[in-house]
The first five atom37 places (N, CA, C, CB, O) and aatype in JSON, in Angstrom:
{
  "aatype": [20, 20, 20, 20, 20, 20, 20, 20, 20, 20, 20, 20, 20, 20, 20, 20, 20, 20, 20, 20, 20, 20, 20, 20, 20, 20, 20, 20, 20, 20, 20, 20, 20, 20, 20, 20, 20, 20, 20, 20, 20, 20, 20, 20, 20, 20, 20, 20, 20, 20, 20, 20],
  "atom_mask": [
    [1, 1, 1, 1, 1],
    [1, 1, 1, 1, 1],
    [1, 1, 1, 1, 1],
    [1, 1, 1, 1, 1],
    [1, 1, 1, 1, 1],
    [1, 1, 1, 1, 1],
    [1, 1, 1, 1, 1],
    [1, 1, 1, 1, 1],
    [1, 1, 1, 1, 1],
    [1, 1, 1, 1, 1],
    [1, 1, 1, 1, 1],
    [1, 1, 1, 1, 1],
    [1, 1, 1, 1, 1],
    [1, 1, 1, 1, 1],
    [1, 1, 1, 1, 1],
    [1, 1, 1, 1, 1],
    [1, 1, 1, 1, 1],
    [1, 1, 1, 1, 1],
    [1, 1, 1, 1, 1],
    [1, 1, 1, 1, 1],
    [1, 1, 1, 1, 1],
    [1, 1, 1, 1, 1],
    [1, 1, 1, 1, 1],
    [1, 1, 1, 1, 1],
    [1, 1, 1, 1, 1],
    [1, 1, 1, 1, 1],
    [1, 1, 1, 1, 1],
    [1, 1, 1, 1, 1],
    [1, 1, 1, 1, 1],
    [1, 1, 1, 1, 1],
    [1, 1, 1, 1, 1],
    [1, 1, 1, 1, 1],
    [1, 1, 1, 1, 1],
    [1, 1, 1, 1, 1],
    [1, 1, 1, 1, 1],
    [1, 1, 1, 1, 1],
    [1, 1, 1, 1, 1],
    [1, 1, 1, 1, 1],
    [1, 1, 1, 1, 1],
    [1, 1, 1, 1, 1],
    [1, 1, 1, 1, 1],
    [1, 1, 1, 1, 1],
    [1, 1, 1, 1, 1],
    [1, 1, 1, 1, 1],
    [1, 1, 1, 1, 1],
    [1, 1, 1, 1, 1],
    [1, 1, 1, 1, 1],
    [1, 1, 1, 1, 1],
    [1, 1, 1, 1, 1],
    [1, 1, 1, 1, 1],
    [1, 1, 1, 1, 1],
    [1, 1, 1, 1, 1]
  ],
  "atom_positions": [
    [[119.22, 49.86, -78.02], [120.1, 50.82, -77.37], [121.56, 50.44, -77.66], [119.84, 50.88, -75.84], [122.2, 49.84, -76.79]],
    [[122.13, 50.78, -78.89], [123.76, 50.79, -78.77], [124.54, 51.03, -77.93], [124.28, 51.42, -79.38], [125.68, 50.65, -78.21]],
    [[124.4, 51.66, -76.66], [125.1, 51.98, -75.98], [125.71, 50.78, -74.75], [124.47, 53.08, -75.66], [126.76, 50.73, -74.11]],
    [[124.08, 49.61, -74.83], [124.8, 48.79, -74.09], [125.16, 47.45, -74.61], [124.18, 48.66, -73.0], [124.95, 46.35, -74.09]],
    [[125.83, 47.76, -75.89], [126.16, 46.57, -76.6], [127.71, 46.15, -75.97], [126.11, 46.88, -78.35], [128.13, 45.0, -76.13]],
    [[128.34, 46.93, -75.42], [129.65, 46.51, -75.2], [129.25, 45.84, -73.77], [130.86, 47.78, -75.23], [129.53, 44.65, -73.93]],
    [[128.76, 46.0, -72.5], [127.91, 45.32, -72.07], [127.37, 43.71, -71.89], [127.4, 45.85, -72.52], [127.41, 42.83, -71.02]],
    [[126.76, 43.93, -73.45], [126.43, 42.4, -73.75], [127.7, 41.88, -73.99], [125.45, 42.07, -75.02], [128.35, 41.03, -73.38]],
    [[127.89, 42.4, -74.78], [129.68, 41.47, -75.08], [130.4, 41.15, -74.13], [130.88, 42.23, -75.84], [130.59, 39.94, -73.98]],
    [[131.08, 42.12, -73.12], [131.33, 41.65, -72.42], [130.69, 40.7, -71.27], [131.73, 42.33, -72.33], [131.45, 40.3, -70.39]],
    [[129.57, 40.39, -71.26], [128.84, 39.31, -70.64], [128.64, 37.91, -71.54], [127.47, 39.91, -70.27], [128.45, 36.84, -70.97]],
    [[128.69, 38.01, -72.66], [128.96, 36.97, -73.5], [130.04, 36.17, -73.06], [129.19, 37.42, -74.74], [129.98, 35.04, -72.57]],
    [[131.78, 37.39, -73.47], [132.93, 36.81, -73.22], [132.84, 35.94, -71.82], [133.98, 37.88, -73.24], [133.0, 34.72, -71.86]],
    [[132.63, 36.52, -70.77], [132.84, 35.73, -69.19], [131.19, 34.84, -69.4], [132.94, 37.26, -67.31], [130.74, 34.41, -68.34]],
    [[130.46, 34.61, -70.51], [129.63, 33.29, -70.21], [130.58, 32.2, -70.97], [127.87, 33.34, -70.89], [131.12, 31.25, -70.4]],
    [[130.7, 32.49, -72.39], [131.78, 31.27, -72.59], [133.32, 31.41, -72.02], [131.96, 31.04, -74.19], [134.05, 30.42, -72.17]],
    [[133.71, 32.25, -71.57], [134.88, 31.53, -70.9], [134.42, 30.8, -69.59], [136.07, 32.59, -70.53], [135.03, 29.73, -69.53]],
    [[133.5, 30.96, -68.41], [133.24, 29.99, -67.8], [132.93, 28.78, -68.32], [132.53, 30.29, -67.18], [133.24, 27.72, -67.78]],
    [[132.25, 28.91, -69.51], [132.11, 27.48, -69.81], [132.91, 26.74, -69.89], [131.67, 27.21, -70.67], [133.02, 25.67, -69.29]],
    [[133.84, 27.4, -70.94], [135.21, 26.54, -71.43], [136.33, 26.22, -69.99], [136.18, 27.7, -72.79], [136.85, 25.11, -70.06]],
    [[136.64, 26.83, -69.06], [136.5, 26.36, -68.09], [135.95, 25.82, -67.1], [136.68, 26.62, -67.97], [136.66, 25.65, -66.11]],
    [[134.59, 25.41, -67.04], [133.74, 24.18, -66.36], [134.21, 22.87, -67.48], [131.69, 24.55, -66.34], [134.86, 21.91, -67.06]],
    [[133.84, 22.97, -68.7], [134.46, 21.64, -69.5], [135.3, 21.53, -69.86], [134.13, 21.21, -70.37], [135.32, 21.12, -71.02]],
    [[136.71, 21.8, -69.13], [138.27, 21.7, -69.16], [138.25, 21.02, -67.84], [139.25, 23.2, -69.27], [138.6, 19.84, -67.81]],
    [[137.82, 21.75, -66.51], [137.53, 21.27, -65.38], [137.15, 19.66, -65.65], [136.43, 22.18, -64.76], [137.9, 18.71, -65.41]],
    [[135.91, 19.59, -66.15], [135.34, 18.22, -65.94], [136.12, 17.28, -67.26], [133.43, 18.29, -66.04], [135.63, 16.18, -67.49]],
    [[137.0, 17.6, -67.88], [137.47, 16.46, -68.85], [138.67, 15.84, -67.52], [138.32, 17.2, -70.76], [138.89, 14.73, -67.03]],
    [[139.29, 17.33, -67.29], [140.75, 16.94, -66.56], [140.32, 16.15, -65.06], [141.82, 18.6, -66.18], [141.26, 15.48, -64.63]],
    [[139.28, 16.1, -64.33], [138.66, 15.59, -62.92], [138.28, 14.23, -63.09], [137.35, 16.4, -62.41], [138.59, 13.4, -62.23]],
    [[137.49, 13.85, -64.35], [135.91, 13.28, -64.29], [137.19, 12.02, -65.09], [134.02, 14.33, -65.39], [137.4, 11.09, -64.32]],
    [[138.06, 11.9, -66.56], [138.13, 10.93, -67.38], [139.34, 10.15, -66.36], [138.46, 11.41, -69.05], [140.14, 10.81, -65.7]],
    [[139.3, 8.5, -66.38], [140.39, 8.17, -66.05], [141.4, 7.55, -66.93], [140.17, 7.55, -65.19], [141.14, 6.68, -67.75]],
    [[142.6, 8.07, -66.7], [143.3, 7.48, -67.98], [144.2, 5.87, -67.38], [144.61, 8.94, -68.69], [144.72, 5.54, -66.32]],
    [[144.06, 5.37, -68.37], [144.62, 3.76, -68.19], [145.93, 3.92, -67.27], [145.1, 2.91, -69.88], [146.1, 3.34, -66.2]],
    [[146.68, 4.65, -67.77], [147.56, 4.74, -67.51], [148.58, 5.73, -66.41], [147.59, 4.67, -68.41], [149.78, 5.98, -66.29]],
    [[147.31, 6.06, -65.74], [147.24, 6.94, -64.63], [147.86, 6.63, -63.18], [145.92, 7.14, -64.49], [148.18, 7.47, -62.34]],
    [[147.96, 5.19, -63.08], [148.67, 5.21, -61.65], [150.31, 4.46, -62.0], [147.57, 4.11, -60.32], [150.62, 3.84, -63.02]],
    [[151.22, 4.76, -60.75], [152.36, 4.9, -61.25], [153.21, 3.45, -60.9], [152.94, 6.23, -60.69], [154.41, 3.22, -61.07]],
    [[152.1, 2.52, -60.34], [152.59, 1.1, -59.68], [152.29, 0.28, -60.77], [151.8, 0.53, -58.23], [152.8, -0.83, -60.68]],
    [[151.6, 0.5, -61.83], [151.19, -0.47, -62.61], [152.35, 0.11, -64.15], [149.18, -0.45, -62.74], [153.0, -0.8, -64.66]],
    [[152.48, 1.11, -64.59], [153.91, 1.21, -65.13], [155.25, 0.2, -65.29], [154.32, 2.1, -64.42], [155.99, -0.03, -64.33]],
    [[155.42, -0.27, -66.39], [155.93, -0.96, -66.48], [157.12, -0.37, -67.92], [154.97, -2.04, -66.4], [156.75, 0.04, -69.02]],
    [[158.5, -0.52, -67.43], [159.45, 0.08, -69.0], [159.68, -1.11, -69.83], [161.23, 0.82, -68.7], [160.14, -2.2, -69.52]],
    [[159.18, -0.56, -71.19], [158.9, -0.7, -72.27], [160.71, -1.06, -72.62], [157.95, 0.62, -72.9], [161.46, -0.09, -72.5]],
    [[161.28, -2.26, -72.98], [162.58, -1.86, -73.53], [162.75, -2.61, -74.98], [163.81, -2.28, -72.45], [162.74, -3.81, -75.26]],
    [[162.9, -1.49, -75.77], [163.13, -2.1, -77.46], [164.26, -1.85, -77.93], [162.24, -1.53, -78.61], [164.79, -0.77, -78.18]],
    [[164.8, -3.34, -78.09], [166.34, -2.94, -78.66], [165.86, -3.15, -80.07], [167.87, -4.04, -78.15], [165.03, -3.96, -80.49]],
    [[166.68, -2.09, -80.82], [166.05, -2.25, -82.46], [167.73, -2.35, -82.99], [164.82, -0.49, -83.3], [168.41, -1.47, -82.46]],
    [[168.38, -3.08, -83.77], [169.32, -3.29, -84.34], [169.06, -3.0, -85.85], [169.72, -4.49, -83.98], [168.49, -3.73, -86.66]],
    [[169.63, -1.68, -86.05], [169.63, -1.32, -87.26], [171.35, -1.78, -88.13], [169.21, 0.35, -87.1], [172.52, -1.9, -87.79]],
    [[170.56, -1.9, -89.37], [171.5, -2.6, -90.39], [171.44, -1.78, -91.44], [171.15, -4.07, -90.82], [170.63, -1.89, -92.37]],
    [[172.64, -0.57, -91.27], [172.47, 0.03, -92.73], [173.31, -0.23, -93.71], [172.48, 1.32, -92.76], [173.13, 0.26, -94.83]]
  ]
}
């Protein structure tokens, strides 16, 4: 039935965009990054003496 192909498609589109938002969700929730809390931060200071 052609008629309910637009239908499917549009049920396609909102299955992978939930997806891609459930695994955006769980990268940004779930990973911890090293460098994530703001007490353990420490500045980096590089003096570079350039000689041209």
């Amino acid at each position: 039935m052609p008629q309910m192909s637009p239908l499917n498609w549009l049920i396609l589109f909102i299955f992978f965009s939930l997806i891609f938002i459930f695994i955006n969700m769980l990268n940004y929730f779930i990973l911890n990054y090293k460098y994530s809390k703001k007490n353990n931060l420490k500045k980096i200071n590089n003096k570079l003496n350039w000689k041209w």
